[in-house]
N, C-alpha and C positions, 0 to 999 in steps of 0.2 A: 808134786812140784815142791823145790823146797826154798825155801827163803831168798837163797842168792838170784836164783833164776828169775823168779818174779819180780826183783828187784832191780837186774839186770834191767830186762823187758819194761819196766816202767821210766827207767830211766835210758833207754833207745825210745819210746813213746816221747819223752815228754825232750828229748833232741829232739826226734824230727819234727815235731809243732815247733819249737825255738827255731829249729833253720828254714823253715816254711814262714813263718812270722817275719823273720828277717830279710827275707828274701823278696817281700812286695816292695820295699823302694828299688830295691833292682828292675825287677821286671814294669813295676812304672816308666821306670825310666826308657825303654825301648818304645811303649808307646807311644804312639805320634801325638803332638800337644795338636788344638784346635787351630794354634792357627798355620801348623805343619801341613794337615789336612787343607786348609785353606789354599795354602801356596801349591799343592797338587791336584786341586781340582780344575776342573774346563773352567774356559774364559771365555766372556760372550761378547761379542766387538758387532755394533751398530753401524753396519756396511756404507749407509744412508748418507753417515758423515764425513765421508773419503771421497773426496771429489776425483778426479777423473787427472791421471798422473801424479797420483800424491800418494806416497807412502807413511805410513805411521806403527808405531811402536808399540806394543802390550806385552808386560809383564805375566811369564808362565812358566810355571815353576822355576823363577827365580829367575829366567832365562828371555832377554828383548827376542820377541816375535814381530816380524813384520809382515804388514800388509800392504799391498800395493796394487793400488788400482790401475791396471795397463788401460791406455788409450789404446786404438784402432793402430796407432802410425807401430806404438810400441811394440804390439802382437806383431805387427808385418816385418819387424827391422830384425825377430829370431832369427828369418833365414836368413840374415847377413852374418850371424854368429855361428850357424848349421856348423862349417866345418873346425871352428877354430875352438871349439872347447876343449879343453886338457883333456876332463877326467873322461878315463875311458873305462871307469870300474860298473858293476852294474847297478842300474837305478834303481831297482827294491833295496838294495841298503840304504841309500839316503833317501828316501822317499816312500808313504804307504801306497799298495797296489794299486787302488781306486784313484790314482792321480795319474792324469795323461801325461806319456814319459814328452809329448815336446813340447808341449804349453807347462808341462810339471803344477798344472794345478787341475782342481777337480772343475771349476769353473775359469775357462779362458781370463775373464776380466777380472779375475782378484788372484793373486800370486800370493800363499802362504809360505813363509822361511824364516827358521830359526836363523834370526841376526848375528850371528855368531861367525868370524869368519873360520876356515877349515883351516888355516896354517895357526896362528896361536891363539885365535878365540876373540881379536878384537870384534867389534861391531863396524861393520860396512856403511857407508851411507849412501845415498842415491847419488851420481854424478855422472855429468856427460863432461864436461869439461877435461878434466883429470886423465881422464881412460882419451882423450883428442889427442893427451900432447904426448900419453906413452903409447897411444896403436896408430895412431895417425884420423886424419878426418873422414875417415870410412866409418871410426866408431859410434852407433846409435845410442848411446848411454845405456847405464846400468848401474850398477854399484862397485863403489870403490874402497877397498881398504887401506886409508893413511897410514898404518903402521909400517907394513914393507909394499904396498904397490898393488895387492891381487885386484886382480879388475874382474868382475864375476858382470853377465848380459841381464836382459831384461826377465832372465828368469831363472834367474842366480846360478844359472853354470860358469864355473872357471876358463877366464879365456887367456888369463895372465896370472903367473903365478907370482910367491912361492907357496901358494893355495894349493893343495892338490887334488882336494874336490870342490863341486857342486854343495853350496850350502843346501843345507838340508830341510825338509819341506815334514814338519809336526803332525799327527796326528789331526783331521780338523772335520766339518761338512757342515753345510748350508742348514740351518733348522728352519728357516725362511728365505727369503728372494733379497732381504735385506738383513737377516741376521748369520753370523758365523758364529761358530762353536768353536774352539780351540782348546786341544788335548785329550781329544776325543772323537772315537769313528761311530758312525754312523748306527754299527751294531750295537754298542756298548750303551744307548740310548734306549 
């Protein structure tokens, strides 16, 4: 071997250590900080303190999740919504299998949905009033979006738009009789 080549080869050697050296703040930079991981992991919501028609809000991944505890009258006023929801796209895209497609929850009495509504993302809030004076007094409440009007029922299908789905129902399941897990199935435990 003569002089140039090894020369050569020592100085490719001692690049590729220089650009591998350089390269750990790059690739730092893709990984997730602590509290990235944080914001993507499951969220644990104490069922216990949701009384009975009351909906409440929890942050998951970055995104208001609501929960909502239906009364008895609530569960029975679905079928008054049976025919009148928009979205006629199929339920396993906005919803995970394990959730009954007409209560759209895995438990009747607690309704999980990403707060988001389907036409530009505002957050819905619970209201019967609102949804009286644009469907008339037949309507049972549900949730309303102030932004432009979508009136979603008591188990966030779209009954008025310019929604065009059923707000969407997250990842979740009971780890107790009073605790829920959110952003997370059942298996992945």
């Amino acid at each position: 071997m003569n002089r140039r080549t090894v020369l050569t080869r020592i100085a490719a050697i001692a690049g590729g250590v220089g650009i591998a050296f350089a390269s750990i703040p790059f690739v730092r930079y893709f990984v997730p900080s602590k509290r990235a991981k944080a914001l993507g992991s499951a969220v644990t919501v104490n069922l216990s303190e949701i009384r009975p028609g009351e909906v409440r809000s929890y942050a998951w991944r970055g995104l208001p999740v609501l929960v909502f505890r239906r009364t008895e009258e609530q569960l029975d006023s679905l079928r008054l919504t049976d025919t009148k929801v928009l979205d006629d796209s199929d339920p396993e895209e906005a919803q995970p299998p394990y959730v009954d497609e007409g209560f759209r929850s895995v438990n009747p009495e607690f309704l999980v949905l990403l707060g988001n509504c389907t036409h530009l993302g505002c957050v819905p809030r619970q209201d019967t009033e609102t949804g009286k004076s644009l469907l008339g007094n037949w309507w049972p409440g549900g949730f309303h979006c102030p932004c432009h009007d979508s009136i979603y029922d008591n188990a966030g299908r779209v009954v008025r738009g310019p929604a065009p789905s059923n707000l969407r129902v997250p990842p979740h399941y009971f780890a107790k009789s009073d605790e829920l897990v959110i952003g997370a199935d059942q298996a992945d435990t």
